[in-house]
C-alpha distance (Angstrom), angle and dihedral (degrees) to the residues before:
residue distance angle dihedral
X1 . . .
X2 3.87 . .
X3 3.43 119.2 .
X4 3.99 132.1 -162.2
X5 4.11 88.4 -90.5
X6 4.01 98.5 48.8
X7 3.48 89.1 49.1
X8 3.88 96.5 54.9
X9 3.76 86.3 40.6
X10 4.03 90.0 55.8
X11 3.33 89.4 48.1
X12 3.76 107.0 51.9
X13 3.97 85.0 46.4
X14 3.84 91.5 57.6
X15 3.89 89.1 40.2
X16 3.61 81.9 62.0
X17 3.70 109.2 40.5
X18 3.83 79.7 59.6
X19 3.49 89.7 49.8
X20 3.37 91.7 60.3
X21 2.99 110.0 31.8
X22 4.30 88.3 52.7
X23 4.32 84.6 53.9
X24 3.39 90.3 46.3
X25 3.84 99.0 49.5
X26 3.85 93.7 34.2
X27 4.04 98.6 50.3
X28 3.56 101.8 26.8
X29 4.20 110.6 28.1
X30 3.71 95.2 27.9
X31 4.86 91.5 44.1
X32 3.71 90.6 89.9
X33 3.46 106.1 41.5
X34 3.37 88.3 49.1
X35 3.79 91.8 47.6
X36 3.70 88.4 54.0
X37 4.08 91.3 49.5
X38 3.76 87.8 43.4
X39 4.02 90.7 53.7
X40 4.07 94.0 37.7
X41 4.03 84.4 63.3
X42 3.04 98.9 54.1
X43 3.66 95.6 46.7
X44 3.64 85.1 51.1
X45 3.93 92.1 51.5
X46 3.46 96.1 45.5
X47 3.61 92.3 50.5
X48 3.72 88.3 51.8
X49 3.28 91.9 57.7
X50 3.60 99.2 48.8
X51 3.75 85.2 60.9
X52 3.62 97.9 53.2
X53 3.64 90.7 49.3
X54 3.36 87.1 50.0
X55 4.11 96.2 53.6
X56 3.65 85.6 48.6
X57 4.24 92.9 56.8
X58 3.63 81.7 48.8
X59 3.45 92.7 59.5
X60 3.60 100.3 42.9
X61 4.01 91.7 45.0
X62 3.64 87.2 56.0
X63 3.50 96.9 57.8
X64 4.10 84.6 43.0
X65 3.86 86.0 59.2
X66 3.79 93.5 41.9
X67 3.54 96.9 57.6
X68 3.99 96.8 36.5
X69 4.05 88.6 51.3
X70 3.99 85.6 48.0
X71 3.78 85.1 45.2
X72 4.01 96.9 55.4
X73 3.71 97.1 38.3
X74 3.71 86.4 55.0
X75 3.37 99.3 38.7
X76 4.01 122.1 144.9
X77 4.04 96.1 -132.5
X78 3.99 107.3 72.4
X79 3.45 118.0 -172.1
X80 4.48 118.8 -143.4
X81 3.43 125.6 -117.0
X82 4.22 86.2 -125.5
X83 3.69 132.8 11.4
X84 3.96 118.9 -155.9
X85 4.20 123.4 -167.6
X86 4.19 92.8 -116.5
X87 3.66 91.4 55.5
X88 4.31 93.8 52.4
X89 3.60 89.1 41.0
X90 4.26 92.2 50.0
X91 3.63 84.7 49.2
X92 3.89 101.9 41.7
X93 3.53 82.3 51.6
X94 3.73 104.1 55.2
X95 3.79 88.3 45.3
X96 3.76 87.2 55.4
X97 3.79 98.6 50.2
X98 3.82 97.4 117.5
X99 4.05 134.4 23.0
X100 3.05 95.0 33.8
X101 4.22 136.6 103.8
X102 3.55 94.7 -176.2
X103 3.93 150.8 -9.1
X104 3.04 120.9 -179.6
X105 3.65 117.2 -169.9
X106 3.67 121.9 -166.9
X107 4.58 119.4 -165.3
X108 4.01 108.8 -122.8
X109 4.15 82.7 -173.0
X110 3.84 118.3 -117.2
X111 4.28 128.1 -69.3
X112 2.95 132.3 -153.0
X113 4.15 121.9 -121.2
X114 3.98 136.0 -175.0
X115 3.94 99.9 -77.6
X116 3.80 95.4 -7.5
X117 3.51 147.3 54.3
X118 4.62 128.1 -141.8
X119 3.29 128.7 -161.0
X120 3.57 110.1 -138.2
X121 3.83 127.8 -137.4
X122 4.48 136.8 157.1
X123 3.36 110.9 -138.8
X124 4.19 122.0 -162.8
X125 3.52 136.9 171.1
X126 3.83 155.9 102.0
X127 3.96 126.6 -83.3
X128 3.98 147.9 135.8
X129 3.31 107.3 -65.5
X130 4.20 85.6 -121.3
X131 3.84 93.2 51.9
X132 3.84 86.5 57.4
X133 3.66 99.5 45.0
X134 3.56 91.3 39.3
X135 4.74 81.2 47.1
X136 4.32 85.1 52.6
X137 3.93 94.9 45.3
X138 3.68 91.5 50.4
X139 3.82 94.5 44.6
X140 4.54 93.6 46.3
X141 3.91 90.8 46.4
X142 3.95 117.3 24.5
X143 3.95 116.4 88.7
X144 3.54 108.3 -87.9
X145 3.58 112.8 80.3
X146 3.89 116.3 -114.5
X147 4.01 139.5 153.7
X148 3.83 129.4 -141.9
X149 3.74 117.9 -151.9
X150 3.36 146.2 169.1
X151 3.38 92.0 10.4
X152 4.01 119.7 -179.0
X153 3.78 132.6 -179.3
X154 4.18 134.5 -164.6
X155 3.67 125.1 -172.1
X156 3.92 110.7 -119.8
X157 3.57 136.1 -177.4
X158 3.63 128.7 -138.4
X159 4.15 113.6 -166.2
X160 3.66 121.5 178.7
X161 3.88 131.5 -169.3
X162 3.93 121.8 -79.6
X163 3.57 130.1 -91.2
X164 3.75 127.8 -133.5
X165 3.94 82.6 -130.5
X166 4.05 106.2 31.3
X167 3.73 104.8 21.2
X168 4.22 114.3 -146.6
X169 4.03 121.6 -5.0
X170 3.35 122.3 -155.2
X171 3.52 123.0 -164.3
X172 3.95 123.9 -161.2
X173 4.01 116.1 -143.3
X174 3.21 134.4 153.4
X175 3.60 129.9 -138.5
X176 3.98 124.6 -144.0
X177 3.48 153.2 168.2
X178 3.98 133.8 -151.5
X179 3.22 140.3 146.8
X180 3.96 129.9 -102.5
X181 3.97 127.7 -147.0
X182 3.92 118.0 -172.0
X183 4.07 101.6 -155.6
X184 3.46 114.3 -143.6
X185 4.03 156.8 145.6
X186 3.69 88.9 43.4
X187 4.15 111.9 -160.7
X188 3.32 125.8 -123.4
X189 3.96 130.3 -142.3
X190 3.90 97.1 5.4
X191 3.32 112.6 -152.9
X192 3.57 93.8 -144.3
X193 3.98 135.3 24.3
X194 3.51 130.0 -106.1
X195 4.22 115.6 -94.4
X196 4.11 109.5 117.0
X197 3.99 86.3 60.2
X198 4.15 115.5 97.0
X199 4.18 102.5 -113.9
X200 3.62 92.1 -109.2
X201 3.47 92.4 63.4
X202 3.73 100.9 40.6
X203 3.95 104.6 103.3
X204 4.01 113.9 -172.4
X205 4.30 99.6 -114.2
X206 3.35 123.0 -153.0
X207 4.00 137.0 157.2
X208 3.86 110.4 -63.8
X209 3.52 108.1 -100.0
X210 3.44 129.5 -102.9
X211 3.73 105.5 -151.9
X212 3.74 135.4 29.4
X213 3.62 125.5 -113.5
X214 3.45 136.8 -157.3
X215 3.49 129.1 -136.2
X216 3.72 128.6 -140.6
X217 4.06 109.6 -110.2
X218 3.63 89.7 -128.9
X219 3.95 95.2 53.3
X220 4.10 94.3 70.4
X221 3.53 128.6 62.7
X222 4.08 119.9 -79.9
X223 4.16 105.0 -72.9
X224 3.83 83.4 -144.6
X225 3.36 132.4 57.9
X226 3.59 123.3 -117.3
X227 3.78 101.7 -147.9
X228 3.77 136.4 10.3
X229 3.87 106.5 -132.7
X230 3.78 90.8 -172.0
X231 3.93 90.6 57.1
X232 3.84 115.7 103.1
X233 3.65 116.0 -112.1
X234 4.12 90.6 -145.7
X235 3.62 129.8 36.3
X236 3.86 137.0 -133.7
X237 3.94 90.6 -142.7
X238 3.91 130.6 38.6
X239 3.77 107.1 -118.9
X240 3.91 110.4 -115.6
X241 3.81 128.1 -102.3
X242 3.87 101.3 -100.3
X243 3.80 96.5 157.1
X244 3.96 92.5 46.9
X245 3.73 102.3 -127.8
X246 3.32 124.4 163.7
X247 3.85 124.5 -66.7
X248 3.87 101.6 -140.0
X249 4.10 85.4 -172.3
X250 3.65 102.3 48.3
X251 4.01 97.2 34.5
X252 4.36 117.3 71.9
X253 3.19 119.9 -128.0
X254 4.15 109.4 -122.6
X255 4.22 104.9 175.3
X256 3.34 142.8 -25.4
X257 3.99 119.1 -131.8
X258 3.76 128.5 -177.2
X259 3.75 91.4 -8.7
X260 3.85 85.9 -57.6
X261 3.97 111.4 124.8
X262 4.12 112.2 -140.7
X263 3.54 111.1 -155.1
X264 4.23 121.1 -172.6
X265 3.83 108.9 -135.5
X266 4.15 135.8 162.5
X267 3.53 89.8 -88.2
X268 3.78 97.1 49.9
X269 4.06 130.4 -105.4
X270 4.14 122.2 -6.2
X271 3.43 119.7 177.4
X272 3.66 127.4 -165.4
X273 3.93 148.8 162.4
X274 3.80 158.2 -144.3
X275 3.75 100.9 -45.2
X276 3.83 102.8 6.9
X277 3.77 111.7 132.0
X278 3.96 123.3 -111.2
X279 3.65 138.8 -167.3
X280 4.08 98.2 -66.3
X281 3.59 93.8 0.2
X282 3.71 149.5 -22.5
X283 3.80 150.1 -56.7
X284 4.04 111.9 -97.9
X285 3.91 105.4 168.0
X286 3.47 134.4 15.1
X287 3.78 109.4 -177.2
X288 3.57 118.1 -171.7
X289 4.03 102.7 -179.1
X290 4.38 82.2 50.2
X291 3.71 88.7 44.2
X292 3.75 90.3 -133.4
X293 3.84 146.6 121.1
X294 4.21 122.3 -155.3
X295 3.64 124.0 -162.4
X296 3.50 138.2 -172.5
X297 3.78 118.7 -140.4
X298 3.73 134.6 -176.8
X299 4.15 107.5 -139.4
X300 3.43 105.8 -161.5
X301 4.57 89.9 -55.6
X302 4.29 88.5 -29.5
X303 3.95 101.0 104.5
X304 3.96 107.0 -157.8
X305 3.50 131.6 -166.9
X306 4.17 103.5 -140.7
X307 3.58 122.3 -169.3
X308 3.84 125.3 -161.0
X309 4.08 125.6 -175.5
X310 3.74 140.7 -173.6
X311 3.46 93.8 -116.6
X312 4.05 113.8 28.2
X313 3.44 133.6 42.1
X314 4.03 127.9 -86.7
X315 3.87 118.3 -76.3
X316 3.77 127.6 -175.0
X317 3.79 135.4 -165.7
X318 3.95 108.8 -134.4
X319 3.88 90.9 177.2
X320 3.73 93.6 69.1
X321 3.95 112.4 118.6
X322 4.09 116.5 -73.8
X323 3.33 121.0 -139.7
């Protein structure tokens, strides 16, 4: 028979056979499954998130494709219904008025493209370098629609006879060559997009627009340039004094009083400084216990350092740096 003390020592021995056998089925039977849940939510979550990141890009491209559609059909360049050879030529013309000694321009005859049609012409010539920037910038951003290509540039040098008064000139051009396309009679609704064309003559169409826009003057590029590449960097003649400053070389120096340097010339006393600008250049010492000035002039691209004392004649450095 069972007494009071086998009972409670069947029942703590059941009590932990299902002990056991619970740890054994939870953390050892039931790991991978649970693994594989584990890893099947975050698949899920991920993915969920991939679709709301998704349905936010869609949101923001939308906007993108607003505003570039607004953009286009409000675009500044407009491109006519026809283009005829007398009107490019009027307006080649009027754009050509000054800087220029010639341009020639030469019709190639319209083609036809996918959604478009350009009216050909070669254009040739010689001008400052300024006048044909200025010619481009006017033809890539005023209304009418036109295309530069195949442009090409040579330096060239125009000399003409001396002057009893001014000697030689020498003026710096450039010739070039390029060719000009006139966009227009623009298709709407095409019924298929753009692919067999070459990229260069792939033009994004669009409805004509039905209002003009303007664009901000800061948007395009700068309308002048901001060197000239074809200008020489030093000169064959010394450019004259037109603002009459002082001519360090030709005027003597007579004292120097509180760090002020008192040069004698035609005209009577001048009297300059540290800093102060001079014919060609400025004033960069003026050394009283030396008793001597030093300037720094630009000749025509040769920078010199010239030296001038109360007592001996001027001397200049012509191997100081050019620039």
């Amino acid at each position: 028979m069972f007494n009071v003390g086998s009972n409670q020592i069947l029942l703590l021995t059941i009590l932990v056979l299902v002990a056991g056998a619970g740890t054994y089925v939870t953390y050892f039977r039931q790991q991978n499954p649970l693994d594989r849940l584990d890893k099947k939510i975050e698949a899920r979550q991920e993915k969920k998130d991939e679709i709301e990141s998704l349905r936010v890009d869609r949101v923001k491209n939308k906007k993108r494709l607003a505003t570039a559609r607004a953009q286009w059909r409000n675009r500044y360049t407009k491109a006519p219904d026809t283009v005829t050879s007398p009107e490019v030529v009027s307006y080649l013309t009027e754009l050509t008025q000054r800087g220029f000694q010639a341009f020639n321009v030469t019709s190639v005859g319209p083609e036809q493209r996918d959604g478009y049609s350009a009216y050909r012409f070669d254009a040739e010539g010689q001008a400052y370098f300024s006048s044909l920037y200025r010619l481009i910038w006017r033809l890539e951003n005023d209304r009418p629609f036109y295309r530069v290509q195949d442009l090409q540039l040579n330096h060239l040098e125009e000399r003409t006879p001396p002057s009893e008064e001014e000697g030689p000139s020498l003026d710096v051009l450039v010739s070039f060559s390029m060719t000009l396309e006139a966009i227009y009679g623009i298709v709407e609704d095409l019924p298929r997009p753009l692919r067999e064309r070459p990229a260069d003559q792939v033009l994004p169409v669009a409805q004509t627009p039905t209002q003009q826009a303007s664009v901000p003057s800061g948007v395009g590029p700068d309308p002048t340039p901001s060197i000239n590449p074809f200008y020489p960097l030093v000169f064959e003649r010394i450019p004259p004094n037109e603002e009459g400053r002082l001519n360090v070389e030709a005027a003597q120096l007579i004292s120097i009083v509180d760090n002020q340097a008192v040069f004698a010339t035609d005209e009577g006393t001048r009297r300059v400084r540290e800093g102060d600008r001079v014919y060609l250049g400025a004033i960069t010492e003026v050394d009283a216990a030396a008793g001597r000035v030093v300037a720094r002039l630009n000749k025509g691209g040769l920078i010199e350092r010239v030296e001038r004392g109360l007592r001996s004649a001027s001397s200049s450095d012509p191997s100081s740096p050019r620039e």
